[in-house]
N, C-alpha and C positions, 0 to 999 in steps of 0.2 A: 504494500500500500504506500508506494510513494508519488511527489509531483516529480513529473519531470521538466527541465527545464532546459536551454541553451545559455549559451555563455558565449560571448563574440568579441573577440579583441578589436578596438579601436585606437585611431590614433586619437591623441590629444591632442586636435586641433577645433577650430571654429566653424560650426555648419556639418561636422561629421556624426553626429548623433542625427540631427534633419535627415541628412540621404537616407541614410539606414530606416528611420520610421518612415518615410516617402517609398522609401524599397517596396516594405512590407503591407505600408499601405494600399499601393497599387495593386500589391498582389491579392488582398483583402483577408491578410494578417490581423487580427484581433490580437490586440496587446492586453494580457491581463494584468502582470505585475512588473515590473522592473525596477533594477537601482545599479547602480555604476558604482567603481571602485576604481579608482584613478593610482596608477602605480609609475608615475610619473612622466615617458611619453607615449603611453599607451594609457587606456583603461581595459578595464571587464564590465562588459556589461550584460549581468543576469536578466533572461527576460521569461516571463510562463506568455504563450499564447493560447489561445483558442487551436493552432492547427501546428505545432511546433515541427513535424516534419516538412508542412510546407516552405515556412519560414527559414528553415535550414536549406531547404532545395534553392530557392530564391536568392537568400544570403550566400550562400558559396559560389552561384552564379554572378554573383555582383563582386568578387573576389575577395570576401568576408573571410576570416578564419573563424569557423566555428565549432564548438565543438556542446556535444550534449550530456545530463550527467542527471542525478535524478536527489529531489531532495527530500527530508520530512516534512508533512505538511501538518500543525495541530490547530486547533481551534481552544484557546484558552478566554477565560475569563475576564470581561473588557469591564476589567477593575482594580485601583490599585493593589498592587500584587500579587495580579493575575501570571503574567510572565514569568516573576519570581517563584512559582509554585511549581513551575514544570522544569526551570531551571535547577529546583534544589532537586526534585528527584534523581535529572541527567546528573546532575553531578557529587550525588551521594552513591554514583555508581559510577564514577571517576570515567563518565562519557566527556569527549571532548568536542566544543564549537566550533568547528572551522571558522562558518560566518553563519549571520542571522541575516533575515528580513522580513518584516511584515508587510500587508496592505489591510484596504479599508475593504470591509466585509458587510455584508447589506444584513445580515442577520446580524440583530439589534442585542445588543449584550455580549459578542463574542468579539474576538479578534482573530485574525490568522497570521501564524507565525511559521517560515520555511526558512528552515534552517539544515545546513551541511554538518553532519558528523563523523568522527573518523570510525564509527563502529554502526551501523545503520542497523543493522538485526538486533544487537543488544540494546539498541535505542528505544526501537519499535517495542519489543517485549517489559521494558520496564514505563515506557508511557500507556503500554497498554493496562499493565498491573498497575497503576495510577489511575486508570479511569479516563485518560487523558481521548477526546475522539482524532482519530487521525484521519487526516482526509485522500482520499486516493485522486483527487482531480482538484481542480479550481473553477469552480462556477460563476 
């Protein structure tokens, strides 16, 4: 049960985030979440779509380096420390964060948070023994 996502190296220049959504917009790519990590003259930019093999077929024909990877996806309590609740678990069982991200979720009280870990099976079983809902896709 996890989301899968692309990851697309970019230069760090000006108007290069534009091409890339104009890419995929033409192609009628649905952006669901995204966020950039800028590693000085490049960035990464994590993106969930609606059609994420399309988006990769598209992007590597536009000379994109991309590459795809697959993340956890939870829906925790949109309160404070909500986050904090699913974090002490991972890590009362010495799971480790790669990275996190969340976006805004239309169901009212929750959040969603996708995040990279270096052990994804043992992740998934101990959010599961938490109660935590995992999501298999992004709506």
């Amino acid at each position: 049960m996890l989301v899968n996502q692309i990851a697309v190296f970019l230069e760090n220049r000006a108007g290069r985030l534009l091409e890339l959504t104009e890419i995929l917009g033409k192609a009628g790519v649905d952006l669901v979440t995204l966020n950039i990590a800028d590693t000085g003259e490049f960035g990464i930019l994590r993106i969930v779509t609606r059609d994420n093999e399309l988006a990769t077929q598209v992007l590597r024909a536009a000379g994109y380096t991309v590459r795809d990877n697959s993340l956890i996806g939870v829906e925790v309590s949109d309160q404070a420390g909500g986050l904090a609740l699913m974090l002490r678990a991972l890590t009362n069982e010495d799971i480790d964060i790669e990275y996190l991200y969340s976006f805004a979720h239309a169901k009212q009280g929750t959040a969603v948070i996708l995040f990279r870990v270096d052990n994804e099976q043992h992740a998934l079983e101990i959010l599961r023994a938490n109660k935590f809902k995992i999501l298999s896709e992004i709506l």
